[in-house]
C-alpha positions as a Markdown table, in Angstrom:
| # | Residue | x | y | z |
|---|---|---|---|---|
| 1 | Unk | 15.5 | 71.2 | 104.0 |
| 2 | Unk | 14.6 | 67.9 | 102.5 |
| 3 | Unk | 13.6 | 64.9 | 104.0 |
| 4 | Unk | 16.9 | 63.7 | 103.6 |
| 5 | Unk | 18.7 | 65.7 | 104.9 |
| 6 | Unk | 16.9 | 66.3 | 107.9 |
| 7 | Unk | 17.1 | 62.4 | 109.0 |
| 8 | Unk | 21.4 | 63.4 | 108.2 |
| 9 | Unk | 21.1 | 66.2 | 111.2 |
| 10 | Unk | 18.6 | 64.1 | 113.5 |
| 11 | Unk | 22.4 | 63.9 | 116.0 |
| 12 | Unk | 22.0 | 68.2 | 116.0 |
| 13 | Unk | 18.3 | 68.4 | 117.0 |
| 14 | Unk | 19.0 | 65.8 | 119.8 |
| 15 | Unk | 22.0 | 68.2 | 120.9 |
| 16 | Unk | 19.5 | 71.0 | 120.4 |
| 17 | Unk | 17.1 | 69.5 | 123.1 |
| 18 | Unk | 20.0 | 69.5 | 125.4 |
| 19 | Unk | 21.2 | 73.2 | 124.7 |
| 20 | Unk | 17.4 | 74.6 | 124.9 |
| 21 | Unk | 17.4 | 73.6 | 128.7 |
| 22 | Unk | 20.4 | 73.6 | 130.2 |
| 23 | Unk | 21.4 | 77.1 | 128.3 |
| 24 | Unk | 17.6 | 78.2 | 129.4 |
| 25 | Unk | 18.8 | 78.0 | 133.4 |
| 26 | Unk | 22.0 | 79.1 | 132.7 |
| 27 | Unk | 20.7 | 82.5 | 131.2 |
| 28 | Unk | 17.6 | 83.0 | 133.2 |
| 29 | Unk | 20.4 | 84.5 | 135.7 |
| 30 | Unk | 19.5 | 88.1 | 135.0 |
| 31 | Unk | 16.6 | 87.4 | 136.2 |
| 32 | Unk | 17.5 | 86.7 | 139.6 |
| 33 | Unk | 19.4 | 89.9 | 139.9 |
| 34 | Unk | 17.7 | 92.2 | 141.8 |
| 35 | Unk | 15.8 | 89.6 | 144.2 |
| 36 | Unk | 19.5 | 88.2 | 145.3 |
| 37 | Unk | 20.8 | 91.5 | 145.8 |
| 38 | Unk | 17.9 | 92.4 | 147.9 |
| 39 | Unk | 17.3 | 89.3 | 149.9 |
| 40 | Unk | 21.0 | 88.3 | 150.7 |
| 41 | Unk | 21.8 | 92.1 | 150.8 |
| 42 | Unk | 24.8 | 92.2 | 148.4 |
| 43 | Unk | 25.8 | 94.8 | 145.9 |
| 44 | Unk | 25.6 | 94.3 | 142.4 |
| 45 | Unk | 29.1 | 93.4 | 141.5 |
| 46 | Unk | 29.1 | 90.3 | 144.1 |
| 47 | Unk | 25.9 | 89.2 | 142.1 |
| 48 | Unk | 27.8 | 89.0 | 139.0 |
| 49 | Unk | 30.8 | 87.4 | 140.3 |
| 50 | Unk | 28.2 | 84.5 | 140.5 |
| 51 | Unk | 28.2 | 84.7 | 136.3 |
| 52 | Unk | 31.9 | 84.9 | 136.6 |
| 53 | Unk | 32.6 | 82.3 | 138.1 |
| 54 | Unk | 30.2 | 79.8 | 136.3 |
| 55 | Unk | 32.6 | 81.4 | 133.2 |
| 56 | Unk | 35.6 | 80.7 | 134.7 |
| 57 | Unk | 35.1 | 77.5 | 136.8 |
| 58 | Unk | 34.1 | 75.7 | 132.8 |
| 59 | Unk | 37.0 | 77.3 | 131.5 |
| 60 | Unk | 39.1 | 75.8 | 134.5 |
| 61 | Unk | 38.1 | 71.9 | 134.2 |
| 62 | Unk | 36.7 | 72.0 | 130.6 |
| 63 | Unk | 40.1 | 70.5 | 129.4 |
| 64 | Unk | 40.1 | 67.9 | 131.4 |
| 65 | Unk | 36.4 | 67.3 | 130.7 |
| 66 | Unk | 37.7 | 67.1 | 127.1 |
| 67 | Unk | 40.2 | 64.5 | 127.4 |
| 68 | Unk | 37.2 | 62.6 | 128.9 |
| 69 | Unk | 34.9 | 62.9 | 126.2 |
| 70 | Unk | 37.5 | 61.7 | 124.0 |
| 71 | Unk | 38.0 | 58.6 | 125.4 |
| 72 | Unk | 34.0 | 57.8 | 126.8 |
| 73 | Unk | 32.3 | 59.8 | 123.9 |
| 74 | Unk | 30.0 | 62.4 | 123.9 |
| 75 | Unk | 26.7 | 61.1 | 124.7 |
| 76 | Unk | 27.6 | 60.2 | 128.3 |
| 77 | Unk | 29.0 | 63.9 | 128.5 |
| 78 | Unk | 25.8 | 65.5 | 127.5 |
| 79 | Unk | 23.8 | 62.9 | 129.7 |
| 80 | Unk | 25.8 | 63.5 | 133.1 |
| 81 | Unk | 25.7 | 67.8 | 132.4 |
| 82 | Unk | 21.9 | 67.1 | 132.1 |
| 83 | Unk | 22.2 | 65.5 | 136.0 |
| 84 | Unk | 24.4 | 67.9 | 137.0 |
| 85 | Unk | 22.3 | 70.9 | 135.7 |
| 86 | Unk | 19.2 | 69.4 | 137.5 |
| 87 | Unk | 21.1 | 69.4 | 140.5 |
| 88 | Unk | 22.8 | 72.5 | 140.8 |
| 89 | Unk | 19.8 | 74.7 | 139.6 |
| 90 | Unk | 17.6 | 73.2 | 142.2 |
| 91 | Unk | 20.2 | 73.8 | 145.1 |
| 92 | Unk | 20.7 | 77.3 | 144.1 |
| 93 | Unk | 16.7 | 77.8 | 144.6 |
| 94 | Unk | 17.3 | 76.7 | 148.0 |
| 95 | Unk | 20.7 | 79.2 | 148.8 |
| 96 | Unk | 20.5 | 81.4 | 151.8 |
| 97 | Unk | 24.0 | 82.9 | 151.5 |
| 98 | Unk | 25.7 | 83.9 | 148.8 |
| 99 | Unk | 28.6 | 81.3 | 148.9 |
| 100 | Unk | 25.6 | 78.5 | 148.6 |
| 101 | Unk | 24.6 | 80.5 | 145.2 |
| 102 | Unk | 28.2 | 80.4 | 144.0 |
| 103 | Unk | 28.9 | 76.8 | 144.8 |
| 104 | Unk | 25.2 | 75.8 | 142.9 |
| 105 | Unk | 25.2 | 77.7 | 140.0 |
| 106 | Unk | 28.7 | 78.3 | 139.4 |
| 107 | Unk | 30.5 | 75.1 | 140.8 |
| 108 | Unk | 27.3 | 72.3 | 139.9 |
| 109 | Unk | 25.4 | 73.6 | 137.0 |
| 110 | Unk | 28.3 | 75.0 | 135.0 |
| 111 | Unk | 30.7 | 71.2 | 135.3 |
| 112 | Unk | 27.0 | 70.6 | 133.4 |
| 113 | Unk | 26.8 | 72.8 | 131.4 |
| 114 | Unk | 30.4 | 72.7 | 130.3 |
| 115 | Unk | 29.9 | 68.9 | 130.0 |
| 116 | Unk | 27.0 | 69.7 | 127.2 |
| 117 | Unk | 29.2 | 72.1 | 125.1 |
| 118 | Unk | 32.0 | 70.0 | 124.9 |
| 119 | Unk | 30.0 | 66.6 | 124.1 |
| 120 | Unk | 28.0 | 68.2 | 121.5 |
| 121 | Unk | 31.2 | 70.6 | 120.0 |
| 122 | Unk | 32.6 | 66.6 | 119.4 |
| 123 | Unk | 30.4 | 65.1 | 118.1 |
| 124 | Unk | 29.6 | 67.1 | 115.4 |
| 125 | Unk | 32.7 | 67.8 | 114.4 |
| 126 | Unk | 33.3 | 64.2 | 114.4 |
| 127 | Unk | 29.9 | 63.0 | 112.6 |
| 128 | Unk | 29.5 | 66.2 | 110.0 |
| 129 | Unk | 31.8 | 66.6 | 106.9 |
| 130 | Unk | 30.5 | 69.3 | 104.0 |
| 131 | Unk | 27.5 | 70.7 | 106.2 |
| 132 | Unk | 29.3 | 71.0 | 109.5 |
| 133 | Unk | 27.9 | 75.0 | 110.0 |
| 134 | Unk | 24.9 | 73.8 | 109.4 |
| 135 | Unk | 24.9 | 71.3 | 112.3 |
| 136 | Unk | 26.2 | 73.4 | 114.5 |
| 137 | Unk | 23.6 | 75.9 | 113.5 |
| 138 | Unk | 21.0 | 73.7 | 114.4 |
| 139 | Unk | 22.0 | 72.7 | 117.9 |
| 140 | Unk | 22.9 | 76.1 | 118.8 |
| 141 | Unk | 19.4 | 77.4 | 117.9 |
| 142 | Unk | 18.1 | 74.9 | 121.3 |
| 143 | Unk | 20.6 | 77.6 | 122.8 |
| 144 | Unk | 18.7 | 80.6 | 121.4 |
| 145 | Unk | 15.3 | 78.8 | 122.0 |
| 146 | Unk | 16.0 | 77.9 | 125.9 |
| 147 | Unk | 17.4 | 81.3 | 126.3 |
| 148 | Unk | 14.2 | 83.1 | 124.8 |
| 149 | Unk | 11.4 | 80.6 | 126.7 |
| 150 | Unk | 13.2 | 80.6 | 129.8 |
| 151 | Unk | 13.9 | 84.5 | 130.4 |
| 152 | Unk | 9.4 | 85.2 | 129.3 |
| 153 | Unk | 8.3 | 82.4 | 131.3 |
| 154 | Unk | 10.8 | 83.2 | 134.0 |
| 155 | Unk | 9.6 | 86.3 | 134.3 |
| 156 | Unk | 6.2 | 85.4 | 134.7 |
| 157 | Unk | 6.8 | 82.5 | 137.3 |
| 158 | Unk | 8.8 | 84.9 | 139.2 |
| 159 | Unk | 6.4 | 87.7 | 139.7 |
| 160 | Unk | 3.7 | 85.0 | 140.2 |
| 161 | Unk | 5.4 | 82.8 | 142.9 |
| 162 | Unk | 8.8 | 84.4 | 144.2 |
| 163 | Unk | 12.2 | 83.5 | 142.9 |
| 164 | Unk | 12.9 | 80.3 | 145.2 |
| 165 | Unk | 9.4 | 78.7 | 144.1 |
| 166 | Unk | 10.3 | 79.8 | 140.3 |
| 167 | Unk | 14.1 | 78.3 | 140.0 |
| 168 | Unk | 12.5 | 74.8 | 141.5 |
| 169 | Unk | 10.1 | 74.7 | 139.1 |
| 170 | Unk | 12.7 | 75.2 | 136.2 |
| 171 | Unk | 15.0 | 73.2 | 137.6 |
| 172 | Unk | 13.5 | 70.1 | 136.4 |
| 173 | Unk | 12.7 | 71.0 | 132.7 |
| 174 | Unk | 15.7 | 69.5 | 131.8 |
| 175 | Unk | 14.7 | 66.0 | 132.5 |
| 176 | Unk | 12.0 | 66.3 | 129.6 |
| 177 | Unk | 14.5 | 66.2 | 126.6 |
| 178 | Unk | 16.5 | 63.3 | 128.0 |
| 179 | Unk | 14.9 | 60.9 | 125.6 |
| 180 | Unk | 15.9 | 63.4 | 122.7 |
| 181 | Unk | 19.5 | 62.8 | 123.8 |
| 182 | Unk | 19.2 | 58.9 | 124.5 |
| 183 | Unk | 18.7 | 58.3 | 120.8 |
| 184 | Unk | 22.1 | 60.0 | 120.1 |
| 185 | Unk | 24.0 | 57.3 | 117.9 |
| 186 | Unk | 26.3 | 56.0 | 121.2 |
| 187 | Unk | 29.2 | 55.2 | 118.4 |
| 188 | Unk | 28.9 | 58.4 | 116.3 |
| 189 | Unk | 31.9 | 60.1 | 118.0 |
| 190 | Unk | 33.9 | 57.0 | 117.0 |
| 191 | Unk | 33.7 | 57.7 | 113.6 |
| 192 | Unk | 36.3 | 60.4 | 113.2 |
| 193 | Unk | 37.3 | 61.5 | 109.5 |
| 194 | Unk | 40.4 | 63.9 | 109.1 |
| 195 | Unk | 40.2 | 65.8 | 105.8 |
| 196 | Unk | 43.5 | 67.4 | 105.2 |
| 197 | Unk | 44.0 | 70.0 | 102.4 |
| 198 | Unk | 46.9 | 69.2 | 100.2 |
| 199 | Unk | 49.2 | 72.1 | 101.6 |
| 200 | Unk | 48.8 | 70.7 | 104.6 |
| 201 | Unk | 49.5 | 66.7 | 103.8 |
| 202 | Unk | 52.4 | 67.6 | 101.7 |
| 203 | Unk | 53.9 | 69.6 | 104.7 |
| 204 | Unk | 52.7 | 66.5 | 106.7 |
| 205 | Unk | 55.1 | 64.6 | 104.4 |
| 206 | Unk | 57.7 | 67.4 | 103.5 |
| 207 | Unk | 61.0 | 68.3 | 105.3 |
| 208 | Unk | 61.6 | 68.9 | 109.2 |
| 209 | Unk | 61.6 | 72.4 | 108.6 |
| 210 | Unk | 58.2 | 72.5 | 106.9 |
| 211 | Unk | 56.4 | 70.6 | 109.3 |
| 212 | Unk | 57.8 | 73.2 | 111.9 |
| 213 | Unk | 56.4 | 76.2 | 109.6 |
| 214 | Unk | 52.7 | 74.3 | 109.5 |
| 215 | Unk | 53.0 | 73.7 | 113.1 |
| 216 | Unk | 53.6 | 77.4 | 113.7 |
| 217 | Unk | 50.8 | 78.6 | 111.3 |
| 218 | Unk | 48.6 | 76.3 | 113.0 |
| 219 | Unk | 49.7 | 77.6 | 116.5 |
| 220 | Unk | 48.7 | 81.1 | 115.1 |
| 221 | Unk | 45.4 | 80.8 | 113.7 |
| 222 | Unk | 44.7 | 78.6 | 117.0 |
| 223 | Unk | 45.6 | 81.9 | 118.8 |
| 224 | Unk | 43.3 | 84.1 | 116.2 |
| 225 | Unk | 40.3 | 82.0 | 116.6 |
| 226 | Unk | 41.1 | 81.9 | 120.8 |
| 227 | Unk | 41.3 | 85.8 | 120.6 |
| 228 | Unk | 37.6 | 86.2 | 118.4 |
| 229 | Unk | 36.7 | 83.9 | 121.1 |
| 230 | Unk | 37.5 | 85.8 | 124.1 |
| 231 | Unk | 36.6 | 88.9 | 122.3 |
| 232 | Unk | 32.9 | 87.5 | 121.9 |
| 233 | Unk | 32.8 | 86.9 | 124.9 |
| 234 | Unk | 33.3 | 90.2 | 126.0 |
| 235 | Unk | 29.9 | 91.0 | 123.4 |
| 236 | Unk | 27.9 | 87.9 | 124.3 |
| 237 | Unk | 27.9 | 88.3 | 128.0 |
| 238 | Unk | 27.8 | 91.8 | 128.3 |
| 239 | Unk | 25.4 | 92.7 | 126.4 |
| 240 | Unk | 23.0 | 90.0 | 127.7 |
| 241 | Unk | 23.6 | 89.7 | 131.1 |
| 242 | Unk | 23.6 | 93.8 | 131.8 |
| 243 | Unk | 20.5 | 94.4 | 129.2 |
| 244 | Unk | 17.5 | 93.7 | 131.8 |
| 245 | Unk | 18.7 | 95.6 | 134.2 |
| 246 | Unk | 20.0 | 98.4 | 132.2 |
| 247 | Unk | 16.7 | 98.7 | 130.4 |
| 248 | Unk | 15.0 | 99.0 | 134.1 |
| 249 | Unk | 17.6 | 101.9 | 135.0 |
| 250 | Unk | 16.8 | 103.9 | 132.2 |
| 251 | Unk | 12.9 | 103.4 | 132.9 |
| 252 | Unk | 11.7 | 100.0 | 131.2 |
| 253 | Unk | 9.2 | 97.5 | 133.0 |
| 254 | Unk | 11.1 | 94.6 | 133.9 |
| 255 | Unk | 8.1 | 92.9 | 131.7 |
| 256 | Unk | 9.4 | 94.7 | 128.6 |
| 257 | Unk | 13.4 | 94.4 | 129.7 |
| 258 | Unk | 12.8 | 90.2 | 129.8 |
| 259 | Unk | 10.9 | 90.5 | 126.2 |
| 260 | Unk | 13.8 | 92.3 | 124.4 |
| 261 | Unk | 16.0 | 89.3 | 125.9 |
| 262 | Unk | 13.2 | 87.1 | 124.4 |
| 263 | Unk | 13.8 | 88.8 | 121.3 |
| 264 | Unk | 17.6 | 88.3 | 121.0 |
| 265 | Unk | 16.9 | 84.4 | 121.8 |
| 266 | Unk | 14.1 | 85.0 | 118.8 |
| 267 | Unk | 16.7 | 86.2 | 116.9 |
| 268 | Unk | 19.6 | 83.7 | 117.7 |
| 269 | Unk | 17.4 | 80.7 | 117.0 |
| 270 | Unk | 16.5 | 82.1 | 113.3 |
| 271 | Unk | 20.5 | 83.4 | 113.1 |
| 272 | Unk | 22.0 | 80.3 | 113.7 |
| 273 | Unk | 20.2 | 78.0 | 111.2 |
| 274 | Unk | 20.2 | 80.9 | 108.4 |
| 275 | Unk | 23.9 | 81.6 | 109.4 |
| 276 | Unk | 25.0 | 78.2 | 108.9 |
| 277 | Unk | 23.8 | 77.4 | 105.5 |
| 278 | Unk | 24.9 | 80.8 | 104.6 |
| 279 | Unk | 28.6 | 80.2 | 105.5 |
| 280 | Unk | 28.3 | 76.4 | 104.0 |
| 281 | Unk | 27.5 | 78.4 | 100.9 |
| 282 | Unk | 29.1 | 81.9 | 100.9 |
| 283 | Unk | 32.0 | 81.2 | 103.4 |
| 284 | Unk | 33.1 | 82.7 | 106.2 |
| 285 | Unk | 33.9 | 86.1 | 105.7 |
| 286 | Unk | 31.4 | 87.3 | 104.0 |
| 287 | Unk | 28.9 | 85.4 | 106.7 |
| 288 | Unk | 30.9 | 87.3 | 109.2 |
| 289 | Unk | 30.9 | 90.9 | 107.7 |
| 290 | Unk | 27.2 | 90.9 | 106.9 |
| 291 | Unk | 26.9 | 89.2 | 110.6 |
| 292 | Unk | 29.0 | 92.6 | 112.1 |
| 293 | Unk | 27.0 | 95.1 | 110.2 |
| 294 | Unk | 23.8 | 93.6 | 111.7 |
| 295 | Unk | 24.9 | 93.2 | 114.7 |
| 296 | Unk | 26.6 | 96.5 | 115.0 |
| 297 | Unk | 23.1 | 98.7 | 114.5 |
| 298 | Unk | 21.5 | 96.5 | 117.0 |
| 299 | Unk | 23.8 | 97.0 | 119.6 |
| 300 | Unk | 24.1 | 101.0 | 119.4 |
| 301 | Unk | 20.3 | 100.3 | 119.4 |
| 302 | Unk | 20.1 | 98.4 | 122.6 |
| 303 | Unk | 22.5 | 100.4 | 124.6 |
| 304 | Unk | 20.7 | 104.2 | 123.2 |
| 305 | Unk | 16.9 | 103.4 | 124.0 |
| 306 | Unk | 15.3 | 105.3 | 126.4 |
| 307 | Unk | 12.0 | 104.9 | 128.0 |
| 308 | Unk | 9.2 | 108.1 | 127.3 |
| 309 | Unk | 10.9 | 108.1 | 123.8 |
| 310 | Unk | 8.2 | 107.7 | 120.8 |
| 311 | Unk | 7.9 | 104.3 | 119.9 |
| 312 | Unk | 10.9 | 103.9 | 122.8 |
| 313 | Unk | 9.9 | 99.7 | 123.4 |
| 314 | Unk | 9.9 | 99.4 | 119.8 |
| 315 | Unk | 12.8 | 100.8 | 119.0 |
| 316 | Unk | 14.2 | 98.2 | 121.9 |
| 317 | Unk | 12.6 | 94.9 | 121.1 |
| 318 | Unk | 13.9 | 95.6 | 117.0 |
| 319 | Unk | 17.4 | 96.7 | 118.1 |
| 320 | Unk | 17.4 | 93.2 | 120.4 |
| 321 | Unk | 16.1 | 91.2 | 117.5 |
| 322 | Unk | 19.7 | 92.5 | 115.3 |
| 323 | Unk | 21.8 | 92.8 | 117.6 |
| 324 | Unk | 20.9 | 88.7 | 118.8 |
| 325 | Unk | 21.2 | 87.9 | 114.9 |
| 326 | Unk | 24.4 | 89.5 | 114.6 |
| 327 | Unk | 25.9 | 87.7 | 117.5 |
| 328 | Unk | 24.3 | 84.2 | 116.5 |
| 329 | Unk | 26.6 | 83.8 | 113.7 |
| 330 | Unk | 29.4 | 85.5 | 114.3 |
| 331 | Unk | 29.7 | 83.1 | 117.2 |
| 332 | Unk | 28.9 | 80.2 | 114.5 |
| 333 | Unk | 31.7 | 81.8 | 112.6 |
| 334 | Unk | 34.0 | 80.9 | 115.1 |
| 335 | Unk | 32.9 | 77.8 | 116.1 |
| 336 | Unk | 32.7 | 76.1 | 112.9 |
| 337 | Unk | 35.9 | 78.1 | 111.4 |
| 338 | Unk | 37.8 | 76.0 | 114.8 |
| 339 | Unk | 35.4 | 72.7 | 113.7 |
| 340 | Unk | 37.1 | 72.6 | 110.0 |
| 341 | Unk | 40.4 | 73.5 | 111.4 |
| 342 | Unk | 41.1 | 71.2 | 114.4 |
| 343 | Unk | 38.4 | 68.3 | 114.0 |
| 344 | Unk | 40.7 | 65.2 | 115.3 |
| 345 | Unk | 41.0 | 62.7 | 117.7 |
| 346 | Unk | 41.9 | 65.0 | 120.5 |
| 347 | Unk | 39.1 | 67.8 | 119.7 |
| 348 | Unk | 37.2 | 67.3 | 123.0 |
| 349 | Unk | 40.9 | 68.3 | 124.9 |
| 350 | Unk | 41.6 | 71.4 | 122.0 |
| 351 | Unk | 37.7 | 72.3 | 122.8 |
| 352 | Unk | 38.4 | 72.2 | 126.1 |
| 353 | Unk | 41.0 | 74.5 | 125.4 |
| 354 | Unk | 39.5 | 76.6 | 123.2 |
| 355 | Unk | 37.1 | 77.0 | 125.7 |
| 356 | Unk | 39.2 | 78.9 | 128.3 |
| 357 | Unk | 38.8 | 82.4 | 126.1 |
| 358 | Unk | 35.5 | 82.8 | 126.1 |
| 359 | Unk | 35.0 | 83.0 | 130.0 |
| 360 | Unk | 38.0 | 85.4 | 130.1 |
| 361 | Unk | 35.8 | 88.0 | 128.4 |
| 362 | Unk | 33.0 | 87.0 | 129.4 |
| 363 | Unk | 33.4 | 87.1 | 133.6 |
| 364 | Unk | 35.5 | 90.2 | 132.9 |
| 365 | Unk | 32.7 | 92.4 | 131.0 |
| 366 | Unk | 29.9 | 90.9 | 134.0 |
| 367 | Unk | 32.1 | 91.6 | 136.7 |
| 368 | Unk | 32.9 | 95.1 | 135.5 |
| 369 | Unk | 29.3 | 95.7 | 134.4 |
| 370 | Unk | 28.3 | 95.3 | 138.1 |
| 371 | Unk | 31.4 | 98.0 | 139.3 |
| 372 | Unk | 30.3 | 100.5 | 136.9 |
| 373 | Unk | 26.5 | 100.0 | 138.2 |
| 374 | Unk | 27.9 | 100.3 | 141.6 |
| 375 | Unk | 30.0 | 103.3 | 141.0 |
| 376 | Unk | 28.5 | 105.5 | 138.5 |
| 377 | Unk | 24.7 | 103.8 | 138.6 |
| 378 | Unk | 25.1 | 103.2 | 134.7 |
| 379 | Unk | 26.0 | 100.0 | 132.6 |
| 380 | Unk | 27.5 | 102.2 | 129.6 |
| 381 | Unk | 30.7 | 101.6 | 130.7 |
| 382 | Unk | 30.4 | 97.8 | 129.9 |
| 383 | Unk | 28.7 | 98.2 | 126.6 |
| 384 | Unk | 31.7 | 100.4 | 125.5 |
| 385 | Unk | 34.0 | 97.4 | 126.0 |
| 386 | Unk | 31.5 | 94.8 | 124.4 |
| 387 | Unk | 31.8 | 97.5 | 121.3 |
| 388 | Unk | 35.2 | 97.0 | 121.2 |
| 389 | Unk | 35.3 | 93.8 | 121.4 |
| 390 | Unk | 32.7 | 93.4 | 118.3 |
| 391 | Unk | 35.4 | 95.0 | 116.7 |
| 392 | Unk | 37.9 | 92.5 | 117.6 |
| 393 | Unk | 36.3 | 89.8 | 117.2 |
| 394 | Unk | 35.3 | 90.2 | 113.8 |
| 395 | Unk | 39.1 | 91.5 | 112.6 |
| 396 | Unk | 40.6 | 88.2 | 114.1 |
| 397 | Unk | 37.8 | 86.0 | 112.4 |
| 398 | Unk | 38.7 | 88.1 | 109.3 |
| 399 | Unk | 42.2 | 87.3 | 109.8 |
| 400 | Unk | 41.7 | 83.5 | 109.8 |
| 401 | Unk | 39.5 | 83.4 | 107.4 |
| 402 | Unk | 39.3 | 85.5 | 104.3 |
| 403 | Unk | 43.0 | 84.3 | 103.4 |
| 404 | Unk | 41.8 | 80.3 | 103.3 |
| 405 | Unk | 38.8 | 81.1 | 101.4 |
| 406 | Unk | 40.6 | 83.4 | 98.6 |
| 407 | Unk | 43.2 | 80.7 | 98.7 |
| 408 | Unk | 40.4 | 78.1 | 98.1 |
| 409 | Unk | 39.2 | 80.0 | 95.2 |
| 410 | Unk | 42.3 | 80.0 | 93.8 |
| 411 | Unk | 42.5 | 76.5 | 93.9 |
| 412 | Unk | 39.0 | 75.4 | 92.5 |
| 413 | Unk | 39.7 | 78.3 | 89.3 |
| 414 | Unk | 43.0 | 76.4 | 88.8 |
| 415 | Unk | 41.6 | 73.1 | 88.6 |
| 416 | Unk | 38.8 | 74.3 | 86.6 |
């Protein structure tokens, strides 16, 4: 990138600060698995009803959070889920029943964490014209980063100091990017350009009837882009949050298990700002077909390796590194395909919105990853519905997208 236009994306990095550690606690969960299980004697599907509800309790207030941000802005928003996350991650080091764990993680850190996603989904979508996947590429790469740093040196604090001693230790990293986030431009959310493509201003201007038909259409690909969402989610979560302990049931360290979710943070960091510029050049679908065929082989990958194979952990770490690539921009896809479609005024409520899907999926695919442990002592289960919903996903991106592109083409060969 050139000078230039790195001082243009300086708002993203800030917001990538942000993402690295609040995402970093968030997804240090898996972690904690096995040593809540064991010291507040609970089975594994009550565990994971602690991921589900941090899933669902965002999805429940994020609207309201998003009519909030509208009206304050977003650097407030990302500023109070830093508090929040500080807060809620230290009193879940300190739980000694399970409700206490819920109530922390789940009730504290994700109104925090929710907070974050919403500011920063608004204000790049109200700062960014022309690069917009780009920006979001870059601030969801702190996501990848946090996720990868915090699951290794998780690990390691864990086995060195216990998991109470190793949550209050993390709990505070966040405070370390808050000047990263005070430079956010306070007025950049303010500055709110609508583009409108001319089908859509002359059914702005046209008849009752046709302003009915481009509210419907809009209504649909809303719908589409909810579905891909909720369809990721079912991908995103289950695959990450069942890998570690899946990769210690079928004989992995628990060393090697946190490096291959090291890797698909590796691989999501590089994703996102290579996924981004690709789809600002190459569009969507094509971004999100090369995206599914990477991801695909990396997945099968993940959920087939089996310790005391030949070169077993290899196989492992490379099948994590596609698999987190694959998932990187496919969930760019999505988030910059609802960006370019919805950017207004009242984004922070419609992300707020948006934002239910993804937990839907998400707390499902945890919750039922935990069942299937606790009935058949296996995670395959799960990982067949995140496979289906990799197929989903990618047909209802498909769906929004490939028509608007082809019918963009169209347009530039006609004026050309």
């Amino acid at each position: 990138m050139t000078a230039s236009r790195l001082y243009r994306l300086r708002p993203a990095f800030g917001l990538a600060a942000a993402m690295m550690s609040v995402w970093g606690l968030v997804y240090t969960f898996p972690l904690f698995v096995v040593p809540l299980a064991t010291e507040l004697h609970a089975d594994r599907a009550a565990i994971a009803g602690i991921v589900v509800a941090i899933l669902f309790w965002g999805a429940l207030v994020g609207p309201g959070l998003g009519a909030l941000i509208d009206r304050f802005g977003p650097r407030p928003a990302v500023l109070g889920g830093i508090g929040l996350s500080v807060i809620g991650y230290a009193a879940f080091s300190q739980a000694h029943e399970l409700w206490q764990a819920y109530v922390a993680f789940a009730g504290i850190l994700g109104t925090g964490q929710t907070l974050i996603y919403l500011g920063a989904n608004v204000l790049i979508a109200r700062t960014f014209a022309g690069e917009r996947a780009t920006a979001y590429g870059v601030a969801y790469a702190g996501l990848g980063i946090g996720t990868g740093l915090y699951a290794f040196g998780g690990q390691l604090l864990v086995d060195q100091f216990g998991w109470r001693t190793a949550a209050l230790l993390l709990s505070v990293t966040p405070l370390i990017v808050v000047p990263a986030v005070l430079r956010l431009h306070p007025g950049a959310a303010a500055r709110v350009t609508i583009a409108r493509s001319p089908a859509s201003a002359s059914a702005a201007g046209g008849s009752s009837e046709a302003r009915r038909g481009h509210r419907a259409a809009g209504i649909g690909v809303f719908a589409l882009i909810c579905f891909s969402s909720l369809s990721l989610g079912l991908v995103d979560e289950g695959i990450y949050q069942n890998l570690l302990p899946h990769a210690i049931v079928v004989g992995f360290t628990p060393a090697l298990a946190a490096l291959a979710l090291t890797a698909v943070s590796l691989a999501y960091v590089l994703a996102q700002l290579v996924g981004g510029a690709a789809m600002d050049r190459f569009g969507a679908p094509r971004t999100a077909l090369a995206a599914f065929a990477v991801g695909a082989v990396g997945m099968v990958g993940v959920v087939t390796a089996r310790s005391g194979v030949p070169l077993a952990s290899v196989w492992l770490l490379v099948a994590a590194l596609l698999y987190g690539a694959g998932l990187a921009v496919l969930l760019l896809v999505r988030l910059a395909t609802f960006a370019e479609r919805f950017a207004g005024p009242r984004f922070g409520f419609l992300s707020g919105i948006f934002a239910l899907a993804y937990p839907i999926g998400g707390s499902f695919v945890v919750w039922f990853g935990g069942l299937a442990y606790d009935l058949w002592r296996s995670y395959l289960p799960a990982f067949g519905v995140s496979a289906a919903g990799l197929l989903l996903a990618v047909g209802a991106l498909l769906a929004v997208t490939w028509r608007r592109d082809n019918a963009g083409e169209t347009a530039l060969r006609k004026a050309s």
